[in-house]
VOBA-1610 file (N, C-alpha, C; in pm, whole numbers, padded with zeros to 5 digits, always signed):
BEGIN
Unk-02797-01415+00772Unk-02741-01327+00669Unk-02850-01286+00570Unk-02826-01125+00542Unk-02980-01110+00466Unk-02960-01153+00334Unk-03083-01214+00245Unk-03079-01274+00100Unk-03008-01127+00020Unk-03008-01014+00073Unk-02929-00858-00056Unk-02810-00913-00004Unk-02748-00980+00089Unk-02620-00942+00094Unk-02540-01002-00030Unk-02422-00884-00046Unk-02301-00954-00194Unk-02194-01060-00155Unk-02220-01110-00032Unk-02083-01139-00028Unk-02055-01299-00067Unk-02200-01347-00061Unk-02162-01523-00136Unk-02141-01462-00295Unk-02194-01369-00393Unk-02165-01372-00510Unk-01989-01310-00488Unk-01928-01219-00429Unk-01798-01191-00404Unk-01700-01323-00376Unk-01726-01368-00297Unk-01676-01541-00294Unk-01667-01605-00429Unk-01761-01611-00449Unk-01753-01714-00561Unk-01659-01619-00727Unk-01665-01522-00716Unk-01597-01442-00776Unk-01443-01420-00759Unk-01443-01415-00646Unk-01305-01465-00596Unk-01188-01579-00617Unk-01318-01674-00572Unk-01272-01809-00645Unk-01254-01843-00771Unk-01316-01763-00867Unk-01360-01800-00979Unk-01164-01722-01025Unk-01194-01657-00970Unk-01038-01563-01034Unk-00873-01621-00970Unk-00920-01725-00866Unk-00825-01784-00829Unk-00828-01900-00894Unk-00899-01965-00950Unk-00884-02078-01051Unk-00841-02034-01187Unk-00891-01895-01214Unk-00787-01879-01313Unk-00663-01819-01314Unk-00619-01746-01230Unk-00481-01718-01202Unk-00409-01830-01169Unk-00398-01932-01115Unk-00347-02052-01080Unk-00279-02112-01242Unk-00382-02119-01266Unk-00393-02198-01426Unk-00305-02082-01520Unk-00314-01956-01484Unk-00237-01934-01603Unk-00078-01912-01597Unk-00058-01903-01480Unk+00105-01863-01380Unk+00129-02022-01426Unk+00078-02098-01439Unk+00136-02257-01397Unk+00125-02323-01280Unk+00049-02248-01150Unk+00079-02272-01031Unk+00030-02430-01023Unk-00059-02498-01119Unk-00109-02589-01082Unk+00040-02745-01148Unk+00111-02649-01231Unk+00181-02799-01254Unk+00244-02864-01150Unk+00273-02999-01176Unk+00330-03106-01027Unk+00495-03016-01046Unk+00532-02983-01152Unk+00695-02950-01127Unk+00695-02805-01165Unk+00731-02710-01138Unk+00761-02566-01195Unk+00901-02549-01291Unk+00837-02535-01413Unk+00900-02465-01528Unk+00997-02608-01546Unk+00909-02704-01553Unk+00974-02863-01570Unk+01111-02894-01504Unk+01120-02859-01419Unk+01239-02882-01306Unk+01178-02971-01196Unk+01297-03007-01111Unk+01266-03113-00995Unk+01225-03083-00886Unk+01149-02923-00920Unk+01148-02834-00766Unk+00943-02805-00792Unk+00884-02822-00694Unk+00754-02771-00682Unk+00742-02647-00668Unk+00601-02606-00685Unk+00608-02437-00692Unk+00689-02433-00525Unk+00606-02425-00401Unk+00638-02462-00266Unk+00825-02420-00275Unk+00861-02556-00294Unk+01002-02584-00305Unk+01098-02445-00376Unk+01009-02411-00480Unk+01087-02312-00549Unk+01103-02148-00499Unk+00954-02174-00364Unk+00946-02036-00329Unk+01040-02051-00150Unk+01088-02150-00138Unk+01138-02195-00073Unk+01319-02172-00095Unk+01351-02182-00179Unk+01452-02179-00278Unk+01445-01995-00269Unk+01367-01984-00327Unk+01414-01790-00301Unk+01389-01731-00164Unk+01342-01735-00099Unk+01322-01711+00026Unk+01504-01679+00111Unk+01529-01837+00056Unk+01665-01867+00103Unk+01761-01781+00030Unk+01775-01755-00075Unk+01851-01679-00159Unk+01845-01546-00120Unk+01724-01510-00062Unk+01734-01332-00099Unk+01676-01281+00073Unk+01739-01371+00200Unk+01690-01269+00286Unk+01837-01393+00397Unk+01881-01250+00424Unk+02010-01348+00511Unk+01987-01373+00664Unk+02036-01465+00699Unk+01999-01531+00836Unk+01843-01578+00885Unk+01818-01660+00786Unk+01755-01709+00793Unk+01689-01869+00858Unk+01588-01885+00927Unk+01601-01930+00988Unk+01469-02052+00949Unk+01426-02171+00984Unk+01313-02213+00963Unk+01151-02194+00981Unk+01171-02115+01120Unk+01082-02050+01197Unk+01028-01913+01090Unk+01150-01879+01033Unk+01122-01733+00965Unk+01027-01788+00826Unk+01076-01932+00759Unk+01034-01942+00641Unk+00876-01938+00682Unk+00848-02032+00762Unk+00769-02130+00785Unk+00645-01984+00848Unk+00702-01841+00890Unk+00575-01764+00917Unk+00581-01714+00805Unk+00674-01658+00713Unk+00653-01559+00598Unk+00552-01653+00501Unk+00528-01773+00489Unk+00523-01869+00371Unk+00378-01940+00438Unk+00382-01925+00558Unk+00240-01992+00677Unk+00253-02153+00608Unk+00389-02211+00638Unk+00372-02354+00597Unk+00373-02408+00746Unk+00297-02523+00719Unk+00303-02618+00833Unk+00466-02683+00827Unk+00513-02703+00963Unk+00659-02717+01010Unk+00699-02872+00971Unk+00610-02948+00978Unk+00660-03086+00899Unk+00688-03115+00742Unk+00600-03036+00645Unk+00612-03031+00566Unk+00780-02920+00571Unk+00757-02815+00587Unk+00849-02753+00548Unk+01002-02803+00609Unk+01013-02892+00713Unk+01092-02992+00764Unk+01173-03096+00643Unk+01051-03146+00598Unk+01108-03238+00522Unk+01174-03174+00359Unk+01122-03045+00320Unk+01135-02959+00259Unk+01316-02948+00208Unk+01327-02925+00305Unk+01453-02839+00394Unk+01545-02914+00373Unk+01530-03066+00455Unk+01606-03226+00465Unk+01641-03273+00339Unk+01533-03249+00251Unk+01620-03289+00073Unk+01677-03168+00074Unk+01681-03072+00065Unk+01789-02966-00011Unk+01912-02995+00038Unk+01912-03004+00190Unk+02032-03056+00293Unk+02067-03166+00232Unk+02018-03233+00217Unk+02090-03401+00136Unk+02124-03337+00028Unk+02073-03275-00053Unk+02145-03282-00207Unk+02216-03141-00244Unk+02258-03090-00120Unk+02341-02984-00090Unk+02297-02882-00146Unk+02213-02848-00152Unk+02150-02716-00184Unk+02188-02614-00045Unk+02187-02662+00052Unk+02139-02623+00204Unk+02236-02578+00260Unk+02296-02524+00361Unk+02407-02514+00444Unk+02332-02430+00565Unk+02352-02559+00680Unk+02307-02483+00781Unk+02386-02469+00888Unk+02428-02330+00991Unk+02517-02260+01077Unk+02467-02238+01165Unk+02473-02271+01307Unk+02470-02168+01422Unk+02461-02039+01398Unk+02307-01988+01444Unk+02348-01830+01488Unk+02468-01812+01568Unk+02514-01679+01468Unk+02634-01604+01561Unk+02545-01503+01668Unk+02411-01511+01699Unk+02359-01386+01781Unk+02295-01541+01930Unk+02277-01614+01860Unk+02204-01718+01944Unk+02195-01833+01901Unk+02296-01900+02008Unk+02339-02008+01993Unk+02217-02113+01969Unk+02141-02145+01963Unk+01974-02228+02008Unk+01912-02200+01874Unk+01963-02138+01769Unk+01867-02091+01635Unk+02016-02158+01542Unk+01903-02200+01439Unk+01995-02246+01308Unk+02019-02148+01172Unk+02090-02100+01158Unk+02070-02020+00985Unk+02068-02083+00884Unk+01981-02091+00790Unk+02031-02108+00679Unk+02023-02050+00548Unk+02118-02127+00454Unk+02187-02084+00355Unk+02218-02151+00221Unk+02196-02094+00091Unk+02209-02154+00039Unk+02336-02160-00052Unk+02347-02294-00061Unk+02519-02309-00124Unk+02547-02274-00257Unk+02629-02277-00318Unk+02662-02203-00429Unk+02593-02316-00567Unk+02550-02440-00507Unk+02472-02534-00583Unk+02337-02499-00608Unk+02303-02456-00431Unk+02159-02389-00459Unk+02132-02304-00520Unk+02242-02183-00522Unk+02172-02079-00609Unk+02180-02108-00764Unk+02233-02219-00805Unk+02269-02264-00969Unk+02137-02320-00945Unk+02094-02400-00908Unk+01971-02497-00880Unk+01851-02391-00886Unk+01812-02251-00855Unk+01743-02136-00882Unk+01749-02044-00987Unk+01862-02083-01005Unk+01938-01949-01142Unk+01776-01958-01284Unk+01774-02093-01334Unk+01704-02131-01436Unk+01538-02116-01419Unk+01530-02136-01262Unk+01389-02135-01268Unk+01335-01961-01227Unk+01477-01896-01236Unk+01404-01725-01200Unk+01432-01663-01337Unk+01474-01772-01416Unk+01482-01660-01519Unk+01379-01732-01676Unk+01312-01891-01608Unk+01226-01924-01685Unk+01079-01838-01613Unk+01084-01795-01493Unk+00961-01738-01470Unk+00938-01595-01523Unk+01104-01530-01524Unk+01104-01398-01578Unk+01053-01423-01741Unk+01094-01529-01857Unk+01036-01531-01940Unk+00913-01553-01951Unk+00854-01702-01906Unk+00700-01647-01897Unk+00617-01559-01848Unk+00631-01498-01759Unk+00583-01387-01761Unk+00606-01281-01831Unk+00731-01235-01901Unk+00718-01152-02016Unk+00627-01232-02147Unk+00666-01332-02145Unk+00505-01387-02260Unk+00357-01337-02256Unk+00380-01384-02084Unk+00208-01296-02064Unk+00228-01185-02124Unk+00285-01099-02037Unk+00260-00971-02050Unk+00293-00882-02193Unk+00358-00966-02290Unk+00380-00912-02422Unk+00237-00993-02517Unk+00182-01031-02462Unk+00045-01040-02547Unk-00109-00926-02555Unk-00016-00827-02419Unk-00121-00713-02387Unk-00006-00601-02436Unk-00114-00498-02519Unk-00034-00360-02531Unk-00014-00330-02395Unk+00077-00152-02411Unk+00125-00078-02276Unk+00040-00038-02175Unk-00098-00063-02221Unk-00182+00060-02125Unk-00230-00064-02055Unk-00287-00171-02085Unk-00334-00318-02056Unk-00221-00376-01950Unk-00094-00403-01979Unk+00027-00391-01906Unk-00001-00317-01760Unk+00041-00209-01797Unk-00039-00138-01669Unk-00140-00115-01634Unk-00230-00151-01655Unk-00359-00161-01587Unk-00354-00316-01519Unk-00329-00409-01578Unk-00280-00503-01476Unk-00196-00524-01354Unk-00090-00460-01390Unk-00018-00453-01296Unk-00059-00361-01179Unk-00146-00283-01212Unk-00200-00151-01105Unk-00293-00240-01033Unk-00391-00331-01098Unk-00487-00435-01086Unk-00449-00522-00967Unk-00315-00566-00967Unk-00235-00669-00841Unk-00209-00567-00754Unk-00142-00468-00779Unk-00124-00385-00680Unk-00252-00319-00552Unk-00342-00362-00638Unk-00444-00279-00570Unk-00530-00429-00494Unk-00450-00527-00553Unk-00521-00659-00419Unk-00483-00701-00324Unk-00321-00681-00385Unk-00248-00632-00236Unk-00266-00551-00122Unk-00299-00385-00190Unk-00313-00320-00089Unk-00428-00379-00040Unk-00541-00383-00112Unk-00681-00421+00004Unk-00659-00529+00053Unk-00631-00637+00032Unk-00596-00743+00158Unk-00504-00713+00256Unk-00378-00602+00224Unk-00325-00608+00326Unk-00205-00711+00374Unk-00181-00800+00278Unk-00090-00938+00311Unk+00008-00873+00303Unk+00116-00980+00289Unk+00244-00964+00291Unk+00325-00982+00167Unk+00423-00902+00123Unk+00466-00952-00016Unk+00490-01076-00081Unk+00454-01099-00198Unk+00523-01207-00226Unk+00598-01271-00342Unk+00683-01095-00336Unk+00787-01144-00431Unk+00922-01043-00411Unk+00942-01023-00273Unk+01046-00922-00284Unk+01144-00959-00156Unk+01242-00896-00160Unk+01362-00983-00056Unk+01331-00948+00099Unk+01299-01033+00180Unk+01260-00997+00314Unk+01149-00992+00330Unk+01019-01020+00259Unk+00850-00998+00234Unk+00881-00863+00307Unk+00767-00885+00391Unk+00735-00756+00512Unk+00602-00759+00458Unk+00541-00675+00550Unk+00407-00574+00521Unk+00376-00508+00436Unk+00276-00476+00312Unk+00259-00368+00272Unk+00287-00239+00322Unk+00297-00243+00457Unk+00336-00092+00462Unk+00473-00035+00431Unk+00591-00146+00400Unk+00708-00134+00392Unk+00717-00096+00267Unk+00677-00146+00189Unk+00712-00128+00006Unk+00694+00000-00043Unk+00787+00087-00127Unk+00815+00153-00152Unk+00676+00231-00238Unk+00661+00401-00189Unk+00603+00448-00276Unk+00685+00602-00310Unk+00560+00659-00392Unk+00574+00816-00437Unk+00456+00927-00457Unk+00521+01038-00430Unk+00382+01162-00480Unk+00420+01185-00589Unk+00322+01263-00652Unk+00276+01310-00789Unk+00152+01360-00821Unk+00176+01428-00911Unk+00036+01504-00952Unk-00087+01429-00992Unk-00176+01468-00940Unk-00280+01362-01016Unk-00324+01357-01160Unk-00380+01242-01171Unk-00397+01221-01348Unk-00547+01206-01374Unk-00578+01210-01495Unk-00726+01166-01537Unk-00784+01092-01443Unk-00860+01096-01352Unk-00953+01005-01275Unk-00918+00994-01123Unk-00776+01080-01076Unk-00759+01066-00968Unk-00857+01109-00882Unk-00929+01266-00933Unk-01011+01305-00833Unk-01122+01265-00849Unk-01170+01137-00914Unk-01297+01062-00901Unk-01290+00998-00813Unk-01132+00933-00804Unk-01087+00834-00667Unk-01087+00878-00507Unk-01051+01006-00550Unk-01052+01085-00424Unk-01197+01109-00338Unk-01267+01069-00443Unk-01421+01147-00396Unk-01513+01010-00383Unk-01443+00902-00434Unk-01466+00765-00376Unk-01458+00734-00258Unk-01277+00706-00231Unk-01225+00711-00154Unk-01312+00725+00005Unk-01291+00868-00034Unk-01324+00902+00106Unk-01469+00887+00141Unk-01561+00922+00043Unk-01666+00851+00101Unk-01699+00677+00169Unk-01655+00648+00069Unk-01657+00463+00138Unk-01579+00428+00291Unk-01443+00506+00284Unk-01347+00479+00357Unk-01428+00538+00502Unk-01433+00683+00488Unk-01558+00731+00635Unk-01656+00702+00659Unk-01756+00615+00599Unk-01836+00563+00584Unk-01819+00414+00676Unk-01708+00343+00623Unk-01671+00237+00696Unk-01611+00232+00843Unk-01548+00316+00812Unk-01442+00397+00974Unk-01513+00443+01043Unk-01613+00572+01031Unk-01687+00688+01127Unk-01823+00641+01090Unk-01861+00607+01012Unk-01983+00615+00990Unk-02071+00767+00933Unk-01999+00790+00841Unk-02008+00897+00756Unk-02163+00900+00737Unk-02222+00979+00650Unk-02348+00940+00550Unk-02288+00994+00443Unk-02396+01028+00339Unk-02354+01049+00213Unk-02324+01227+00183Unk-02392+01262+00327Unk-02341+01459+00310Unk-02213+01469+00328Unk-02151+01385+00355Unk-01986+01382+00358Unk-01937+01368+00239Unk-01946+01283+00139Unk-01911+01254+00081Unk-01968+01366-00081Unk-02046+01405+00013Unk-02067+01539-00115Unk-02023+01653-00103Unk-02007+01667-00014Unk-01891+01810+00055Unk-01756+01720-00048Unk-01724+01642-00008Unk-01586+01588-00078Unk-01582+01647-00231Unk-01679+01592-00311Unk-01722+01567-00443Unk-01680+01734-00455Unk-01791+01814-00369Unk-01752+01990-00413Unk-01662+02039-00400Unk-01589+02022-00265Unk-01408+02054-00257Unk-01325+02002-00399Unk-01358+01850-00402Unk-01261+01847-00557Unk-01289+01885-00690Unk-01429+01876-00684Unk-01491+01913-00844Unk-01394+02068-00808Unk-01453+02191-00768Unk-01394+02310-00755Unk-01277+02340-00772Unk-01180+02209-00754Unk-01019+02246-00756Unk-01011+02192-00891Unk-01115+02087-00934Unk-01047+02013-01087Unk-01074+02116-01166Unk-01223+02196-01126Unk-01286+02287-01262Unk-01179+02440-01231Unk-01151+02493-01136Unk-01055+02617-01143Unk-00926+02638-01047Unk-00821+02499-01028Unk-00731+02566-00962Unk-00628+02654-01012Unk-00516+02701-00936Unk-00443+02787-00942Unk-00287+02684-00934Unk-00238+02607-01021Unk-00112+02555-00972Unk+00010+02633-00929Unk-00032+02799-00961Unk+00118+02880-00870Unk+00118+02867-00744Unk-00072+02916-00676Unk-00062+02873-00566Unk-00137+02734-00500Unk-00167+02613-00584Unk-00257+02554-00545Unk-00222+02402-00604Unk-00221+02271-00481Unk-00186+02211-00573Unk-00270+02062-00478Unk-00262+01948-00556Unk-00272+01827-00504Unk-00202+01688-00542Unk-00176+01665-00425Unk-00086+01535-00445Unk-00141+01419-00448Unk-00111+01302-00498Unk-00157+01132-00500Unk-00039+01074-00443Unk-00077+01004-00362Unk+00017+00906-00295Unk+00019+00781-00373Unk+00108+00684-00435Unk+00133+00602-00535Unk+00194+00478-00492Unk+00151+00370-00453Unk+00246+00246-00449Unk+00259+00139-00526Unk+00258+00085-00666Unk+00312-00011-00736Unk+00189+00039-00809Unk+00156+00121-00823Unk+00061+00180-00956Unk-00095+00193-00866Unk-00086+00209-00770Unk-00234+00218-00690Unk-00241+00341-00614Unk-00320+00404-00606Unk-00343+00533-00523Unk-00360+00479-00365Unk-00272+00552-00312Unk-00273+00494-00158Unk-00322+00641-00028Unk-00280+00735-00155Unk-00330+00829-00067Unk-00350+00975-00106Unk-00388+01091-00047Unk-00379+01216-00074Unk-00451+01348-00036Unk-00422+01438-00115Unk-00389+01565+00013Unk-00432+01640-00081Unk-00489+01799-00077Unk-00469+01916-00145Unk-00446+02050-00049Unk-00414+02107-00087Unk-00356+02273-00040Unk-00423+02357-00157Unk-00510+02429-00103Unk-00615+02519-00211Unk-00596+02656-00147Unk-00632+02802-00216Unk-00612+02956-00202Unk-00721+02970-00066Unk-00692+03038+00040Unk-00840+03070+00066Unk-00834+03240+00079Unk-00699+03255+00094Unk-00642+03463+00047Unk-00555+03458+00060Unk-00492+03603-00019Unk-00408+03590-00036Unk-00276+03541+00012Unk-00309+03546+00191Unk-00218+03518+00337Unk-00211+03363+00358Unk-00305+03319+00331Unk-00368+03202+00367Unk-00387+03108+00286Unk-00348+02996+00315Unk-00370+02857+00219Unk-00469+02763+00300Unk-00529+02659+00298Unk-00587+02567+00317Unk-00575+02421+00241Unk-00549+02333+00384Unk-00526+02228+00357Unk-00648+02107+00379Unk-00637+02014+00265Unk-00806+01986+00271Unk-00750+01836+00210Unk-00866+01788+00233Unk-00871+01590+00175Unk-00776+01531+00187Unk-00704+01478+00302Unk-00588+01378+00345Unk-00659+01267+00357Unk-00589+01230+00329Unk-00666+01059+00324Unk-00497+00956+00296Unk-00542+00832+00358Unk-00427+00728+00355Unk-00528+00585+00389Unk-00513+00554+00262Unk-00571+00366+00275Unk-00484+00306+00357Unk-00599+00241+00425Unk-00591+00170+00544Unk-00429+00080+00553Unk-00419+00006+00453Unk-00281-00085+00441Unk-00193-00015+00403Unk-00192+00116+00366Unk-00071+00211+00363Unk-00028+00274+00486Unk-00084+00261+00598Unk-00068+00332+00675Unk+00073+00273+00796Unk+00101+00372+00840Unk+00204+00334+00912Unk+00333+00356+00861Unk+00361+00322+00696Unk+00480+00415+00614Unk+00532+00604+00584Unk+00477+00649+00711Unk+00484+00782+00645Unk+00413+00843+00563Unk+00360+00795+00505Unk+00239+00860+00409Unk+00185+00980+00450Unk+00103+00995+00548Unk-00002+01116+00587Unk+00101+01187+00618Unk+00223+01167+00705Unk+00367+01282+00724Unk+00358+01346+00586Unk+00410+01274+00520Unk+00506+01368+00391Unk+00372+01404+00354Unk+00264+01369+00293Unk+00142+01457+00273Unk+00147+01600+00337Unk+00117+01584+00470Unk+00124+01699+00548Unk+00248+01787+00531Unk+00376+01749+00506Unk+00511+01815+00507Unk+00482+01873+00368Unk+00469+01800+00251Unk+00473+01853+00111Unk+00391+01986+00096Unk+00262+02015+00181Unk+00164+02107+00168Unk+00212+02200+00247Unk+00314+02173+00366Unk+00372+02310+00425Unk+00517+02360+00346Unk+00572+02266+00270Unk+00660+02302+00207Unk+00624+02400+00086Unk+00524+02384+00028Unk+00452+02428-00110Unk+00453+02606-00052Unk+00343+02562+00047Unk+00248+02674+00085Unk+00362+02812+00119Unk+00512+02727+00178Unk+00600+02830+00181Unk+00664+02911+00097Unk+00636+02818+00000Unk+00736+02865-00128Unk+00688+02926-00221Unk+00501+02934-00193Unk+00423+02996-00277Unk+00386+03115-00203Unk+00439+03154-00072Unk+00430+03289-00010Unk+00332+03304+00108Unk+00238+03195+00095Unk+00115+03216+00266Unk+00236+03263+00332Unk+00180+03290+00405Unk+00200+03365+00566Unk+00118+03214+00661Unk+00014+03170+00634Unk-00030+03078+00742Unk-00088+02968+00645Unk-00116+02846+00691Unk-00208+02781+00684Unk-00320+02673+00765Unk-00448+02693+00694Unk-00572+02664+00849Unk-00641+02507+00757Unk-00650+02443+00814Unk-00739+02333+00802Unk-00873+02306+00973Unk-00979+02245+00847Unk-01086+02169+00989Unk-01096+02054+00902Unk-01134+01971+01109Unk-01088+01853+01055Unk-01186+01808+01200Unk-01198+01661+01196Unk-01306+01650+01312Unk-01180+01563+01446Unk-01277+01567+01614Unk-01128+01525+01684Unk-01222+01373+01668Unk-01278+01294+01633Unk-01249+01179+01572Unk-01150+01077+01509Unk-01078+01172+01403Unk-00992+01187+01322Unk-00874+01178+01405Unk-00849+01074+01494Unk-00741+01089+01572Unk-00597+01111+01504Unk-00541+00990+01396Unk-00471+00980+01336Unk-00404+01096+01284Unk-00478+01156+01216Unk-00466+01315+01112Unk-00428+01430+01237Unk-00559+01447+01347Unk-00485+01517+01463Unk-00297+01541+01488Unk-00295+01365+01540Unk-00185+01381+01522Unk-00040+01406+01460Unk-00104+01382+01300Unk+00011+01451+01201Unk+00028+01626+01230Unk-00092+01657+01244Unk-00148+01794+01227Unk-00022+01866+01372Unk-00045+01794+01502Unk+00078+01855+01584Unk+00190+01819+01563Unk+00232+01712+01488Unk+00348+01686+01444Unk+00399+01792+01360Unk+00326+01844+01295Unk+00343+01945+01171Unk+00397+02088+01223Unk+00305+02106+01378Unk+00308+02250+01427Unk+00168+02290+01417Unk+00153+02269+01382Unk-00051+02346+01341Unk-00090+02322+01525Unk-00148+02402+01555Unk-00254+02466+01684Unk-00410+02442+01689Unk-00503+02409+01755Unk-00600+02422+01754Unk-00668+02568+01804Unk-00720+02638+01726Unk-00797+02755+01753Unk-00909+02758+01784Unk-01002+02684+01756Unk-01122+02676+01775Unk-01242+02560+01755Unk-01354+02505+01785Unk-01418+02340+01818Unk-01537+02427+01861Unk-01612+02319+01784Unk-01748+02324+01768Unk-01825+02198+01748Unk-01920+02196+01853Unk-02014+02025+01793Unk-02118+02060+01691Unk-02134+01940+01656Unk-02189+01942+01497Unk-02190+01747+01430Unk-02340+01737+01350Unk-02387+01605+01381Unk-02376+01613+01208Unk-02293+01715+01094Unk-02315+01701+01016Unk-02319+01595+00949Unk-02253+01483+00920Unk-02201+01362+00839Unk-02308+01231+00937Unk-02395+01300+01012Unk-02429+01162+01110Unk-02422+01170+01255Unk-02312+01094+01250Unk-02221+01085+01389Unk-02202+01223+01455Unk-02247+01192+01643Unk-02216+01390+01692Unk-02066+01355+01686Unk-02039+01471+01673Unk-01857+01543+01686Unk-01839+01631+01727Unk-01676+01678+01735Unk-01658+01795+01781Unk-01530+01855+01596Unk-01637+01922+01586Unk-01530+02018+01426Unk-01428+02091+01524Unk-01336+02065+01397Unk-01192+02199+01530Unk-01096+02229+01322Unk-01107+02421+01436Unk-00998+02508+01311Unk-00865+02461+01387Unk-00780+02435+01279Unk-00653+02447+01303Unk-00553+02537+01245Unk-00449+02560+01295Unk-00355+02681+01210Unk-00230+02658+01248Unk-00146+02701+01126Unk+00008+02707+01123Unk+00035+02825+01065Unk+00153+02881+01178Unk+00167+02988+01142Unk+00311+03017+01008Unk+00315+03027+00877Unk+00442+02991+00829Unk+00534+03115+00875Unk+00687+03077+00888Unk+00798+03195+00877Unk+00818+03232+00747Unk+00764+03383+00743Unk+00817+03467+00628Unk+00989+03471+00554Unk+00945+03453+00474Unk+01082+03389+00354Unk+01155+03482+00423Unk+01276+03464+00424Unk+01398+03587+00471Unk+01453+03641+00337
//
């Protein structure tokens, strides 16, 4: 490993921020929120509460506990009736369980002592601090990629809910980040890519047209996950330019409704067509692009960004308003 590389100082940075997040949540006390339940136990306890038919197998992957521990876990709640466990009605050979109307009293106190401390934290930071934290988790989520861990049913990041919207102060710095790092990592971009980017957005930040011209941010728990613009190129014609979808967003629809929102716009603002290029690398985007209707017209090789390729025009033809 070469002596420039960052990644033992990233480690230890890492760590350094997991010893203090631990410490300030409480994660390190022997009992959570001075009750008879461990953190473990307590996330164990909601698990059960908020995702039905549940099973041990299910806790034990959402939670990655080892099966003895989470065995014996299980066996006190069952003794002290927290527990109620049923035969699947789908399969006979699987157990459900459930928690009894003891258990959820036995949770009631400790979800609503965590809801207070954490409003403690978070009422010691003004509104903008507030959210910038919270955008802060959101955005460690998305780059790791894990699985939730605080909502009914976990799942994937790709499941959790987002939105479009206009961009704000700094989006199109992100955008021009973004995509350089991201093609860079993926294709193996160089940096003439990423300056073509920089000029496409500087140009739309310094003179667009919002009657006919617009760009969207893709948004999930306060993190930019993705985005798109639709810019003039005449009066007939729109152009669709900078789609992009982080990696752990992907798979939710994202690059769809991107692509749908810019043919919806482009209609309502009067094109007659709209043309994007885009490289056939770009498998992913390709395929939104025929999903959409758009055609390939024309391909050309070209080593601009590095890597040889093949550039390709694409076009959609819109139906004139009736």
């Amino acid at each position: 490993m070469s002596e420039q590389t960052p990644l033992p100082h990233r480690i230890a940075a890492i760590r350094r921020f997991s010893r203090f997040y631990t410490g300030a949540i409480g994660a390190l006390r022997e009992r959570l929120h001075d009750s008879r339940f461990s953190l473990t136990e307590a996330r164990v306890l909601y698990e059960l509460a908020n995702r039905p038919a549940l099973t041990a197998a299910d806790i034990g992957r959402e939670l990655g506990l080892d099966s003895g521990y989470l065995s014996r876990i299980l066996h006190r709640f069952a003794r002290d009736g927290l527990l109620r466990r049923d035969r699947s009605p789908h399969d006979g050979r699987q157990t459900c369980l459930t928690l009894t109307e003891a258990g959820r009293a036995a949770l009631a106190p400790l979800e609503a002592a965590s809801t207070s401390e954490i409003g403690t934290l978070l009422g010691r930071l003004p509104d903008p601090a507030q959210a910038a934290l919270v955008a802060a988790m959101g955005q460690i989520e998305t780059l790791l990629g894990g699985r939730l861990a605080g909502g009914p049913g976990g799942g994937g990041t790709a499941s959790r809910p987002w939105l479009l919207r206009s961009p704000r102060p700094g989006d199109i710095g992100w955008v021009v980040g973004r995509h350089g790092a991201l093609y860079a990592e993926e294709y193996g971009f160089d940096a003439r890519f990423e300056a073509l980017v920089a000029k496409v957005a500087g140009a739309f930040l310094e003179a667009n047209d919002p009657v006919c011209e617009r760009c969207w941010i893709a948004e999930r728990d306060g993190v930019n996950v993705g985005s798109i613009f639709l810019v003039r190129s005449d009066a007939q014609t729109a152009r669709l330019r900078l789609l992009l979808v982080e990696p752990a967003a992907r798979g939710a629809g994202v690059g769809r409704r991107l692509v749908a929102e810019c043919v919806a716009f482009a209609g309502s603002a009067g094109y007659r067509r709209i043309v994007l290029w885009t490289n056939d690398i770009l498998t992913a985007a390709r395929h939104l692009y025929v999903q959409a209707g758009f055609c390939l017209i024309a391909s050309k090789p070209h080593s601009d960004f590095g890597p040889p390729m093949v550039g390709e025009d694409w076009e959609l033809e819109l139906r004139p308003p009736a």
